[in-house]
C-alpha distance (Angstrom), angle and dihedral (degrees) to the residues before:
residue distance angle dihedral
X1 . . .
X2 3.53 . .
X3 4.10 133.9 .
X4 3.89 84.0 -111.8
X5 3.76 92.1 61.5
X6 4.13 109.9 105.6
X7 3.50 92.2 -151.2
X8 3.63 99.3 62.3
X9 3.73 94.7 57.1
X10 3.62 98.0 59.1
X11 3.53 121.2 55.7
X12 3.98 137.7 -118.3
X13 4.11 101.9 -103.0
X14 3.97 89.4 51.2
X15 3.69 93.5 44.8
X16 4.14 94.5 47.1
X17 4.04 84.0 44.7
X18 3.52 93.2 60.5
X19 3.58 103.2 35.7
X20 4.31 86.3 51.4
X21 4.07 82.5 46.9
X22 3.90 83.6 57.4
X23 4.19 93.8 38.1
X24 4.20 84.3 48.2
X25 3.88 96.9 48.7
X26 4.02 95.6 48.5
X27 3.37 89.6 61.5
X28 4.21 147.8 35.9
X29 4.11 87.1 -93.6
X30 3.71 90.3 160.6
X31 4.45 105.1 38.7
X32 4.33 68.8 52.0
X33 3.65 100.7 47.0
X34 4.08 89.4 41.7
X35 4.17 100.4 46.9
X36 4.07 85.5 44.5
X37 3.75 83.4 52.3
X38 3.55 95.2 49.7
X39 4.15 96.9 49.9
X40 3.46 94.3 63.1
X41 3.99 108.1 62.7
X42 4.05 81.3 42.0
X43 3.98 87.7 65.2
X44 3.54 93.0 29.2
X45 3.23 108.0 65.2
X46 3.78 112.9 49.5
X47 4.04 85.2 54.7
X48 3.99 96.7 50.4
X49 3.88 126.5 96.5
X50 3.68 99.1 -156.3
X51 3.95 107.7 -158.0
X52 4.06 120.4 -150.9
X53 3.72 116.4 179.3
X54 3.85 97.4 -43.1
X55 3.54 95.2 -35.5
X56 3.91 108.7 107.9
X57 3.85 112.4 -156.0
X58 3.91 120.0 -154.7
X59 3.75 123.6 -162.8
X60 4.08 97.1 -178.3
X61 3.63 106.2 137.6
X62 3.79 131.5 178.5
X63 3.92 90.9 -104.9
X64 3.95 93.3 51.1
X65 4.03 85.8 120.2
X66 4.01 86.0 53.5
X67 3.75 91.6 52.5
X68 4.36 95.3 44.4
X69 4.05 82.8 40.8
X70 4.00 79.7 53.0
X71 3.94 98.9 49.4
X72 3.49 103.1 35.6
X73 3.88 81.3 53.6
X74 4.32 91.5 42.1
X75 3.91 89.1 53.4
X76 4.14 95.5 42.4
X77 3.81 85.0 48.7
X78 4.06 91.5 56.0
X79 3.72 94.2 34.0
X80 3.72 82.5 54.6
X81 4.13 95.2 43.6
X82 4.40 74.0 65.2
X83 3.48 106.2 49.0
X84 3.55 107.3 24.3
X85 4.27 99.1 32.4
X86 4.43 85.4 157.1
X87 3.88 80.9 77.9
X88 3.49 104.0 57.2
X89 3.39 116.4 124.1
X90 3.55 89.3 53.0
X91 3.49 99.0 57.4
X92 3.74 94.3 42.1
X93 3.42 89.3 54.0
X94 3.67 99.8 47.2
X95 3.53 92.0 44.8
X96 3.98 88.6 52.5
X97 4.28 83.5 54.1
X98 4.06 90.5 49.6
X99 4.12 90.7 46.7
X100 3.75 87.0 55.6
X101 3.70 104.6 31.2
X102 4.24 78.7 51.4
X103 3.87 90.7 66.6
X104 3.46 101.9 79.5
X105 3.82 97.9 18.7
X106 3.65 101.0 56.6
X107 4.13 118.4 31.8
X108 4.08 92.0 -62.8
X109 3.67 90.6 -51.1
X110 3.65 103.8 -44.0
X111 3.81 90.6 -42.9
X112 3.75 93.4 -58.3
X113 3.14 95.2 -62.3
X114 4.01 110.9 90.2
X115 4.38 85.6 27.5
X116 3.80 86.9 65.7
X117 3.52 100.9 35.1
X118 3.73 94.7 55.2
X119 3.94 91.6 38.2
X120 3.89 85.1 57.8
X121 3.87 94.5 47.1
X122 3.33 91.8 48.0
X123 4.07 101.8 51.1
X124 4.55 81.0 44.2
X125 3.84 78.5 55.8
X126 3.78 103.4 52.3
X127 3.98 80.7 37.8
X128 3.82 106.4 61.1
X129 3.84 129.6 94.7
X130 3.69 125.1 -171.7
X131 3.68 107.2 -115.2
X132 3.88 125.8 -119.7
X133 3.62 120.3 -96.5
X134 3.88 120.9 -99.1
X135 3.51 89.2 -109.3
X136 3.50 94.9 49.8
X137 4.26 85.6 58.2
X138 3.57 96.4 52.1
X139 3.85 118.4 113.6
X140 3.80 110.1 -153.9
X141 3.90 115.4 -138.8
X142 3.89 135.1 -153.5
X143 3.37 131.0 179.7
X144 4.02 118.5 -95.6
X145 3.72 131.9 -159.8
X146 3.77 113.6 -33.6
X147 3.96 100.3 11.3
X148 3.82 90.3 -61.6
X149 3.98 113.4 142.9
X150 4.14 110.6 -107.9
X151 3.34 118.6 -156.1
X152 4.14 111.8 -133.1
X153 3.40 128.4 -151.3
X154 4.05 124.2 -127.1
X155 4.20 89.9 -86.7
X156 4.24 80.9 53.8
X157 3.47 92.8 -111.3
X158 3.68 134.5 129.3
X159 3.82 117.6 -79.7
X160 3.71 98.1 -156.0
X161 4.23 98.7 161.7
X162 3.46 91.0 179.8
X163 3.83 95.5 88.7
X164 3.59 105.4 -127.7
X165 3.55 105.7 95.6
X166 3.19 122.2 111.5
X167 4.15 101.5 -136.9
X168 4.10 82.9 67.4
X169 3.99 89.0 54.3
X170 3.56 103.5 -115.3
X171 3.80 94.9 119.0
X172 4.04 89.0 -137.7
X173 4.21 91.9 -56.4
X174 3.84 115.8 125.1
X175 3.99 106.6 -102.4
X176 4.20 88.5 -151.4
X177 3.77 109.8 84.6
């Protein structure tokens, strides 16, 4: 390692932000993050003995294997919204299926809770679009009569939308009438 080296001037944390801020915007992090949150009070619920006072409350049902079948499938779904983001719209759809299909399987959908999460995550999911490349965004610019900056269009040449130029044919008439 040298003094010259970039990566020895900044340190770890900032370099593992950025590089998760670059991970996170490839990819439908939070339709992920949200249907992932939404499996687990659907499998949850019907398996906890919630205790007030003295009073022990039990939510086993006869569809408890429904509702872990339901969020072990929820959290695959947004674990696979992460890794696998070319298969989106089928996992935001099928997670939109298990958040309804959990309403009357699994203690209204995990009281709410894990129903509207995953319902959420799943609409993000069918929702997202990978963005363009920088590149792709950039607008070239030449320079135009008297040392003005032209803007070009992707075949580099000028994008004059006013109709009057004379690469677009119109020999300096207005096209619009």
């Amino acid at each position: 390692m040298n003094a010259e080296s970039p990566a020895q001037n900044e340190h770890y944390l900032r370099v593992f932000r950025q590089r998760f801020r670059d991970w996170r915007g490839a990819r439908p992090f939070w339709a992920g993050l949200f249907v992932l949150f939404g499996g687990f009070p659907i499998m949850y619920f019907p398996y906890a003995h919630i205790k007030i006072g003295a009073l022990t409350v039990a939510m086993a049902t006869t569809a408890g294997a429904g509702s872990l079948i339901i969020g072990v499938l929820l959290v695959v779904l947004g674990l696979t919204l992460w890794f696998q983001q070319h298969v989106r719209v089928f996992a935001g759809v099928a997670a939109i299926l298990l958040a309804l299909v959990s309403i009357p399987v699994s203690n209204f959908g995990g009281f709410v809770v894990g129903f509207l999460f995953a319902l959420i995550g799943g609409a993000m999911a069918v929702a997202w679009a990978p963005g363009a490349p920088p590149e792709a965004q950039a607008q070239e610019v030449g320079m135009g009569e008297g040392g003005a900056p032209q803007a070009l269009d992707g075949a580099g040449l000028p994008n004059d939308l006013s109709g009057t130029s004379p690469a677009n044919g119109a020999n300096r008439r207005h096209s619009a009438g």
